[in-house]
N, C-alpha and C positions, 0 to 999 in steps of 0.2 A: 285104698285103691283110687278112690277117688280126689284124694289129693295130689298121687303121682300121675294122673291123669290132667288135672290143673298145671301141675308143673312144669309136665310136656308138653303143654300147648301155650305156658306164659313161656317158655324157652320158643317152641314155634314163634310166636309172635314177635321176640327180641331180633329173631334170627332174622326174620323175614323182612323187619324193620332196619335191621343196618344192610342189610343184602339190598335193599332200596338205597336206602343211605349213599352206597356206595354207588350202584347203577347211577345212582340224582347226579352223585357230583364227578362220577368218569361223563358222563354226557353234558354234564357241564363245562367241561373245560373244550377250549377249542381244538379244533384240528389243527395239526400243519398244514397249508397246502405249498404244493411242489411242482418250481416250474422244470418244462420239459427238457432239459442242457445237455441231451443226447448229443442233438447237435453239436454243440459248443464244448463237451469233453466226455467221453464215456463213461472215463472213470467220476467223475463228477458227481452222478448221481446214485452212484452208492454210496459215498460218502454221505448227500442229501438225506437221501433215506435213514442212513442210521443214524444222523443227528436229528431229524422230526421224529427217529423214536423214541430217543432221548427225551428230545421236548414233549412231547406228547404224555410224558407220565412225569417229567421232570421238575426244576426250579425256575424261578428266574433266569439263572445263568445258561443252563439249559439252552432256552429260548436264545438268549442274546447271542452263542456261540452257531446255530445256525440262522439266524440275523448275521452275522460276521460274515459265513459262509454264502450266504445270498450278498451281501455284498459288493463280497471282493469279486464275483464276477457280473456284478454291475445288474439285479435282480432287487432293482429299489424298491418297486411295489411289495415287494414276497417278502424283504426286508424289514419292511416299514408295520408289517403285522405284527412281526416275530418280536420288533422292537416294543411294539403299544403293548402285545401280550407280557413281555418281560419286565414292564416298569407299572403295570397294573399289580402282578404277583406282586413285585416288590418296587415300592414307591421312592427307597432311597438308591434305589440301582441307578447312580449316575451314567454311567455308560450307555445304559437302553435309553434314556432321556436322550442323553446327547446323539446316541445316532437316530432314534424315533426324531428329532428334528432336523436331522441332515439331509434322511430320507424325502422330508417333506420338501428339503428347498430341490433335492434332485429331481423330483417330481414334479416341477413348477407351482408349487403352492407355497406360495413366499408368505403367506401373510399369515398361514398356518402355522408353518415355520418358526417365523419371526415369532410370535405367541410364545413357542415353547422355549423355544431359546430366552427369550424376557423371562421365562419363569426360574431359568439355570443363573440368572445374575444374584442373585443376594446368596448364592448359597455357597461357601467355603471349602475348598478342594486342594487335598494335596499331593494331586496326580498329573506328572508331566506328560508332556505333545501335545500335538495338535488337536484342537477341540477337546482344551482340557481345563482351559478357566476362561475367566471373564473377559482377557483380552479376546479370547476366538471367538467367545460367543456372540463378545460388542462387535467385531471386522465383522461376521455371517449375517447380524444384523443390516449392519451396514450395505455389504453387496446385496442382501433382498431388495432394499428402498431402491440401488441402484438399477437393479432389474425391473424393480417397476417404475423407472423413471420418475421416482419422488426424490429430489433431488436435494429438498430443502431437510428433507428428515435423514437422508443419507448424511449428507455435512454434520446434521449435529450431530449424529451417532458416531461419527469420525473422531470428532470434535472431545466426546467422552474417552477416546481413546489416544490420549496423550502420550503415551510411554512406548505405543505398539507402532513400529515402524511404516508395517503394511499399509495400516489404517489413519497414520501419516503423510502415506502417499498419495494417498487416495484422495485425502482433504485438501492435499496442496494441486491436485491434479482437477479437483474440481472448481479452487479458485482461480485457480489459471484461467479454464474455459471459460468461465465465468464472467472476465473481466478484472479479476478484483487481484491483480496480478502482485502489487503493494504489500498485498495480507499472503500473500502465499510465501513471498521471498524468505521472508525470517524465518518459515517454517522449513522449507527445505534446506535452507544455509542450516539452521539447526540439525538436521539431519546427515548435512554432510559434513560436518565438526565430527561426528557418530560414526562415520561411515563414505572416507572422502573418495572412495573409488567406487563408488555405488552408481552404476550406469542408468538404473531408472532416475535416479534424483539430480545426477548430473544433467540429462536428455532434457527432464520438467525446465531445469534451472536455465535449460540453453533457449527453450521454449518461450520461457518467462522476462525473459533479458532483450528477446526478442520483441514480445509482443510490448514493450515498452520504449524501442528503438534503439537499445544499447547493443548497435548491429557485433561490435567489435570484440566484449565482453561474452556475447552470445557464440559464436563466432570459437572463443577460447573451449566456453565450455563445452560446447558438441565438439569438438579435438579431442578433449579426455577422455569423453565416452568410449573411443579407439583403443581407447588405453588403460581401461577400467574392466575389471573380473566379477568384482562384486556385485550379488543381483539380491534383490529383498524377493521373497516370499511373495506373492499375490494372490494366491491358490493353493490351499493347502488340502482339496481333496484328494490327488494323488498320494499323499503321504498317508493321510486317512484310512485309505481302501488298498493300497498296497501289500501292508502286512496280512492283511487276509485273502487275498488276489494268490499265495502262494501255499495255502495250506493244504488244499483239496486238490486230488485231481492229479495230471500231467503236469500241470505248475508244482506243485509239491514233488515229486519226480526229479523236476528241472532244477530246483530249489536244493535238492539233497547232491545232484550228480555239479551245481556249482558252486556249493560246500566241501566235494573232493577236488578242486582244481587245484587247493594249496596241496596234495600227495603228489602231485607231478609225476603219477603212475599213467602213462598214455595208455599201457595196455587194458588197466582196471577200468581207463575214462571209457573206452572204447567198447569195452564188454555193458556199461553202464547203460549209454546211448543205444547201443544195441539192444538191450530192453526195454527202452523209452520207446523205440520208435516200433518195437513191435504192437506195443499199445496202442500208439498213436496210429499204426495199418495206414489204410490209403485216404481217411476220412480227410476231406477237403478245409480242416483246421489250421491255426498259424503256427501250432506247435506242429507238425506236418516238415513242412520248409526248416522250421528254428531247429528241430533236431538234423535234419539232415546236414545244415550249413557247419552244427558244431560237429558232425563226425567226419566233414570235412578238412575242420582246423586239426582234430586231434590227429586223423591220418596223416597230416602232414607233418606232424611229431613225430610220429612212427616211423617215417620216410616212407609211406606207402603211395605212391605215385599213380598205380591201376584202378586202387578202389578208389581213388581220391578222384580221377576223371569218369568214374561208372557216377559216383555219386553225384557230381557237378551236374555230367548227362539229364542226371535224375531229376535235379533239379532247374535245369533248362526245358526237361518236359513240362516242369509245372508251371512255367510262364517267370522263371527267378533269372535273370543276367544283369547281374550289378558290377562294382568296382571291384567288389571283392571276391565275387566269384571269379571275374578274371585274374585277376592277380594271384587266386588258388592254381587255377589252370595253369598259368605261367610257372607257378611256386611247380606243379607238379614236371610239368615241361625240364625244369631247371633239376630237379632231382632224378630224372632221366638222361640229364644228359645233352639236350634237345634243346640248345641254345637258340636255333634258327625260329624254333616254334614259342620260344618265350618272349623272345625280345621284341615280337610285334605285337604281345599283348599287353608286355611291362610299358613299352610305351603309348598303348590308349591308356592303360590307367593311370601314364602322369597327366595325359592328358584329363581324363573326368575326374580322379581326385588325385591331384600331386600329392605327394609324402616323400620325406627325407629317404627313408629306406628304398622306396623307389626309384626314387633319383641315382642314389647310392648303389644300388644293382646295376644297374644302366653305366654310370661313372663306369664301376669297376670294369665292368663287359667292356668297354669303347677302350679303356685302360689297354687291356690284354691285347686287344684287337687294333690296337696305336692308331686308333681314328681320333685323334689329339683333338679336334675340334668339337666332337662331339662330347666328348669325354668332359671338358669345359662347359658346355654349355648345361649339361645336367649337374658339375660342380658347384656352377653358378646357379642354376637352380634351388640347390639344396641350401647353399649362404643364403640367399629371399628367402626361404621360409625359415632358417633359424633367426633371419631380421627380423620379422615379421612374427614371429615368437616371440621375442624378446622387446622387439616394441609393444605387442599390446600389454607384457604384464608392465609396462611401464620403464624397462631397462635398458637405457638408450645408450649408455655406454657399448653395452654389447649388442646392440642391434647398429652402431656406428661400425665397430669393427668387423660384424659379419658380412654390413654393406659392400663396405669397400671391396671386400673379396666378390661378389658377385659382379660389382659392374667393372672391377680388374680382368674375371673370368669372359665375362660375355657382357661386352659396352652397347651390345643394338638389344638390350632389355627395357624398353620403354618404363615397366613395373617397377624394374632393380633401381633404376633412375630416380624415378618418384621417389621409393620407400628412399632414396640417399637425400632426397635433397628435402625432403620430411625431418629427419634425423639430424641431418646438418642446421636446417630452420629453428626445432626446437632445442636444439643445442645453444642455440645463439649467432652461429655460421650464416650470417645470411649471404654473404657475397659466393660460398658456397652452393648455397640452397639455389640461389637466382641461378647460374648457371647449370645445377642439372635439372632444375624446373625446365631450362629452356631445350634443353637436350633430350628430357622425355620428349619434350612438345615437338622437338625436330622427327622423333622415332614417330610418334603417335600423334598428331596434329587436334585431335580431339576428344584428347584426355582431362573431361571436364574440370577436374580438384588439381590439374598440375594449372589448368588456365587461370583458375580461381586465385590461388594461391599464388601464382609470379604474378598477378596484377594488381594483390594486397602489397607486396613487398615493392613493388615499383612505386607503387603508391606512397607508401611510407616514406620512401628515398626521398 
């Protein structure tokens, strides 16, 4: 008896010892705490919720996934926890690293930052994007110094970064300012061998040409810039915080219904939105507006003309009247029927943002209506802007012969003029170019770049 008596109470004692056990290390581990994103999205913080419950009993990754979710909607302190707690669990979690230092430089503690990030270089990774090896971590380093106006440690941290374009830029942009204009040139000409339509490295170049007195040379390169698409990277938080900016919440919602855009089912898109925005109700958020304007566009798939100006209405209660709400209005006007009522809106919107298609409704309407002149003058309109396409990607062939048609259409175009005697100039055309330089300058008497430019070429002569 008395050893089952012993037994039951070394059992009591085991029992009560891991029952501690366990109590020691659930009170050990941290809480999630969770900020309040009522505001900022309803659905949001159930989501919150049931990833701090995850985390709260979970792993590493746990943690990092609602770290992700604090995040993407920009809850860097509340981030920045989730992040230290996930790379403590586990020490080789790159990702919690890397963002537990991102977090820091969002929060202005660069030098915190900069710390971990130094700690992310010697170690070997083979995972692609952004803030995902040595180049990002040597550029984040970089822009901390920049930030705190250490400018001698910013350069050489540039400097380590030979291969990485961004951090390229950055060095050639700081020798510039600098003075040290010399040292900078062969680094950006290096880079535009890389990359000859690159509008930042042209801009420095035009900068650099300048601040050296090669007014003429300088002069060429800010021309290209016009006519260059290519832009390098300088910022690569957006790309960072985006993919998680859409997982939670009404963004996830918005994410799913413009993943059905390629079924080009207008009625499915419309039943879609229709449940978005009952979620979204009347809370004073920008998803609010954003769905409304998309069941605007799909209505007008539909041909629904009624709900399409209820909904516009709706949107004008909320303080929304842009170019494209007009031009919805008008789109609806036009599918009633209701020419008289569109055609004063279609033309404020060539007027705040011209487009081809508007022009083109407008042509056609003045077409029908044998108002010859005006019919030209938006025909002409819509040639400038395919010149004007077609020159910046650099295609001057076809921005010579879209010219021609615009200042054939409508000759008192001071713009049309310019963009011709532009085109004619870098053609080679200069007897050309001199003469509609002077014929804008007759339209428009103080059109700075046409004065510039006929008083280069007279020069020349």
């Amino acid at each position: 008896m008395k050893q089952l008596v012993r037994l039951l109470l070394l059992l009591l004692v085991i029992e009560l010892g891991y029952c501690g056990f366990l109590v020691a290390k659930r009170l050990s581990r941290p809480l999630p705490v969770l900020p309040d994103a009522e505001y900022v999205d309803p659905l949001m913080m159930t989501d919150f919720r049931e990833l701090a419950q995850q985390a709260e009993t979970g792993s590493s990754s746990e943690w990092v996934k609602l770290g992700q979710a604090f995040l993407g909607q920009g809850f860097y302190s509340y981030a920045e926890n989730c992040f230290r707690q996930a790379a403590e669990l586990d020490p080789s979690n790159l990702v919690a690293k890397v963002s537990y230092a991102f977090c820091l430089e969002r929060t202005g503690r660069t030098q915190q930052s900069t710390l971990e990030y130094e700690k992310l270089l010697p170690l070997k990774t083979k995972r692609s994007g952004v803030f995902a090896n040595k180049n990002h971590y040597l550029y984040a380093i970089g822009r901390n110094y920049l930030r705190e106006e250490n400018e001698a440690k910013a350069e050489e941290t540039f400097r380590k970064n030979r291969d990485f374009q961004p951090a390229q830029y950055q060095l050639a942009k700081l020798l510039v300012r600098s003075g040290r204009v010399e040292e900078a040139l062969p680094i950006i000409n290096r880079n535009l061998k890389e990359l000859p339509n690159s509008m930042k490295f042209l801009l420095l170049k035009s900068q650099a040409l300048e601040a050296l007195g090669r007014e003429e040379e300088s002069i060429q390169a800010a021309e290209k810039v016009e006519r260059s698409l290519a832009i390098i990277p300088l910022n690569f938080n957006t790309e960072l915080i985006k993919p998680y900016s859409v997982r939670h919440g009404i963004e996830k919602e918005f994410e799913t219904y413009n993943r059905l855009l390629e079924r080009n089912d207008m009625d499915y898109l419309a039943q879609k939105l229709d449940e978005i925005f009952e979620l979204v109700s009347d809370r004073p958020i920008p998803q609010y507006k954003a769905t409304l304007t998309s069941m605007v566009g799909v209505e007008f798939q539909r041909k629904n003309p009624e709900r399409m100006l209820l909904l516009i209405d709706q949107l004008k209660k909320s303080g929304i009247e842009n170019a494209d709400l007009l031009q919805f209005r008008a789109g609806a006007y036009l599918l009633k029927g209701e020419m008289e009522k569109a055609v004063p809106l279609l033309e404020r919107v060539a007027q705040m943002r011209p487009t081809i298609e508007v022009h083109q409704t407008l042509a056609n309407y003045y077409h029908q209506q044998q108002q010859i002149e005006k019919r030209n003058y938006h025909q002409a309109k819509m040639a400038l802007l395919q010149t004007m396409i077609a020159f910046r990607n650099d295609l001057l062939p076809n921005a010579e012969e879209a010219i021609q048609r615009s200042v054939e259409l409508n000759p008192r175009d001071p713009q049309a003029w310019f963009y011709y005697a532009e085109t004619k100039r870098l053609l080679g055309d200069l007897q050309s170019a001199e003469t509609a330089y002077k014929r804008c300058l007759e339209l428009n008497p103080n059109h700075g770049r046409a004065i510039r430019e006929l008083s280069r070429i007279e020069t020349e002569q």
